[in-house]
N, C-alpha and C positions, 0 to 999 in steps of 0.2 A: 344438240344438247338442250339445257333449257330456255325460254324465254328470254332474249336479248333488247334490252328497250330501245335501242340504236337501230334492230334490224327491224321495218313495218311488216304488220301482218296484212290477212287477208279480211276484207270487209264482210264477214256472214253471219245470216240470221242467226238467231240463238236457237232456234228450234229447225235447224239443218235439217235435213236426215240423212243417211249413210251413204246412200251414193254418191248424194252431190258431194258430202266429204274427201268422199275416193278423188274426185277429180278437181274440185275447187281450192281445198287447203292445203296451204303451206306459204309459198313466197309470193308478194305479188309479180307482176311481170315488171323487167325495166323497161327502158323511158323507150328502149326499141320497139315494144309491145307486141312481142312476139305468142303466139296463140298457144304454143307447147312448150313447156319446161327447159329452160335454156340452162347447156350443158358448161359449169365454169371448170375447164378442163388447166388449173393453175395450184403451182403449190405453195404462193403466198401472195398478197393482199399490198396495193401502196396504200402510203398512209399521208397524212397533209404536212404534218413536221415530224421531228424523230422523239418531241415531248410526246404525242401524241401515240406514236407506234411504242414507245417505251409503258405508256398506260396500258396500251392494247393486248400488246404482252406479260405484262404483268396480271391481267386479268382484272384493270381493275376500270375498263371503259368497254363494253359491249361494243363489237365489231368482229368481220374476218378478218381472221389475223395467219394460221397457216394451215394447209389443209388437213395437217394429222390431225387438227382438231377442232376445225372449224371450215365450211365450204359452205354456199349458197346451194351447190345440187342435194349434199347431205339434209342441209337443215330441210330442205323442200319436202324431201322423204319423211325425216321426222316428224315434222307437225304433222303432215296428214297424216303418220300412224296414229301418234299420239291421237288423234281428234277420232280415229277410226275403232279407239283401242280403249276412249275412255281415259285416258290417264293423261297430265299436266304436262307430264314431259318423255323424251324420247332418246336415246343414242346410236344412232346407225355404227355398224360396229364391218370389219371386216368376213367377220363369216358368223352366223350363229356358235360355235364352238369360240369366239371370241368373247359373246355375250355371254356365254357362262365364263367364261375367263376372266372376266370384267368383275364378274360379281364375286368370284371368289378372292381374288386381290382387291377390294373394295371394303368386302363386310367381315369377313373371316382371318381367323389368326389362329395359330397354334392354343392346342386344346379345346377348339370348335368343335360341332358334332353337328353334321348334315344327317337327313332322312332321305332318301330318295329309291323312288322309284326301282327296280329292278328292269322293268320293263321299257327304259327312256333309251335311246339311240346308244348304240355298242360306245361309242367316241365319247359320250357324256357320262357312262359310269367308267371308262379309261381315264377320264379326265379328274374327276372326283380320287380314284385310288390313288394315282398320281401326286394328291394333293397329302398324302399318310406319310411320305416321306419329311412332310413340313408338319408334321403334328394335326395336323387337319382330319378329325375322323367321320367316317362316313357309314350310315346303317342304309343297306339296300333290304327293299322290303315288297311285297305285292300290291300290284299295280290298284288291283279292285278290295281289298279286304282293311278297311277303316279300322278295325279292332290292329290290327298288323303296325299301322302306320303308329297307332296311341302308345302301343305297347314300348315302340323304338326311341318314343323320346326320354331324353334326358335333362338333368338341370342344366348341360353346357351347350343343347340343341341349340343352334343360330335360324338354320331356315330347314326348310322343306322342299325339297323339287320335285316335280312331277308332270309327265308330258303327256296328254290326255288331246285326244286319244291320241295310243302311241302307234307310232311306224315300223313295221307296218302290223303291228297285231291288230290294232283297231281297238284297244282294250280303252274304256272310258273309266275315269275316277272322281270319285266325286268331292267336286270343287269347294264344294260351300263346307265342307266335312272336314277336310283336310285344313284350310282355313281357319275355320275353328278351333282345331287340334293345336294348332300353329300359334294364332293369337291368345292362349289359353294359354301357355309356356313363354309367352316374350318373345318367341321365335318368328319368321317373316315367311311369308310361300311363297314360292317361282311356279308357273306353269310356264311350259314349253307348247305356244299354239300356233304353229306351223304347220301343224296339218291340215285345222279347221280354218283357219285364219280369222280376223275380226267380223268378217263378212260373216262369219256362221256362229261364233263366239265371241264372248266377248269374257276375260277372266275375272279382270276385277270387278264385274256386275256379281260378281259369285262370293269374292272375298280373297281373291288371288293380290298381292301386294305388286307383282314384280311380275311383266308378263316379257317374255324373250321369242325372238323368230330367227331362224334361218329365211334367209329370205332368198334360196336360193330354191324353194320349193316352188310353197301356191305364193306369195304376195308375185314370184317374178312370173311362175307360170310358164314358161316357156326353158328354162333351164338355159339361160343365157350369161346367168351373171352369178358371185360368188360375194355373198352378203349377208348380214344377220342385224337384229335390232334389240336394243333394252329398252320399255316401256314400264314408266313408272310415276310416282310421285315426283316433281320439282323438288323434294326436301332430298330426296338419295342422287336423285338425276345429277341435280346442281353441284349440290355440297358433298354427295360419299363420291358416285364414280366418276364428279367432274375431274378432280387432280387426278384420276389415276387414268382415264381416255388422255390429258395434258403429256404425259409422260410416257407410256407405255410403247403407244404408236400402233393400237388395234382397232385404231376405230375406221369404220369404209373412207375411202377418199374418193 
């Protein structure tokens, strides 16, 4: 999730650049100084007294406290997205399809109105109609035609989604256009960059608010594991889908 002042960061240059990110940021090592990523395979945390674990739980003292929603190997992944991605904060989530999950229980409420994509993965506009049942309305639109996307907003549009380029058309949209369209109504953009991953893109150098992965594609690359991430501002990270990652129980462990 976001920046915890209890947990230390990683000591690096301000002017990094993107590889050494891939492999340097996130946690540092413990006092074992182990050279790879140590795996805390626990689904909760001691704590020194029960004042202390009752803060910790409460949310109101920086620490791990249970893995639904706090882990040393999660936050590790996080920052180096985050750092990889451009954006303040991160939330490693149980699948990408959880990351858009996140965000609709987060930002959206009855009488919302989504734009998205026609051309994003079959499972993310299943998951959008899905959401019509709850008042939640959704306009699917083409992938490449800007005039298409302008036409669909309305006064109650919240966000924008768009998965660029999509899987597998290949179809590219343009980032900065749609963003525009988006902050011009009040409204917020998601791209969905799992295809390209940060290594080739980066969203919010374009004007994208909210970028999401399956990270069951390129970040893992091997097709080994079943994960997804929200990449975003500390202000929505922290404060919108920090209580709802607390409760839900979608976020990776």
């Amino acid at each position: 999730m976001s920046e915890k002042k209890g947990i230390p960061r990683v000591a690096l240059p301000q002017d990094v650049r993107l590889a050494t990110l891939a492999v340097r940021e996130g946690l540092p090592p413990t006092p074992w100084g182990e050279n790879s990523e140590a795996l805390f395979l626990t689904s909760s945390f001691v704590h020194p007294d029960a004042a202390t674990a009752a803060r910790r739980f409460a949310n109101e003292e920086d620490a791990f406290v249970y893995s639904r929603f706090s882990n040393p190997t999660v936050t590790m992944m996080e920052r180096r997205l985050a750092a990889l991605e451009g954006t303040s904060g991160c939330i490693g989530t149980a699948s990408g399809m959880a990351a858009i999950l996140i965000t609709i229980l987060a930002l959206l409420k009855s009488g919302d109105h989504v734009v998205c994509s026609r051309g994003v993965f079959g499972s993310t506009i299943k998951l959008f109609q899905d959401f019509a049942k709850y008042g939640i309305e959704t306009s699917f639109v083409s992938q490449t035609d800007v005039d298409e996307w302008r036409a669909a907003m309305k006064p109650n549009t919240k966000l924008l989604f768009a998965e660029t380029p999509n899987n597998p058309l290949t179809e590219v949209c343009d980032i900065a256009a749609l963003a525009g369209i988006a902050h011009a109504k009040g409204a917020l953009l998601m791209v969905d960059n799992c295809f390209c991953s940060p290594a080739l893109q980066q969203p919010v150098k374009l004007g994208a608010d909210l970028v999401m992965h399956s990270g069951t594609k390129y970040l893992d690359g091997q097709g080994r594991v079943m994960a997804g991430a929200l990449c975003g501002p500390n202000r929505l990270i922290k404060d919108v889908f920090g209580p709802v990652i607390r409760t839900a129980g979608i976020k990776a462990e």
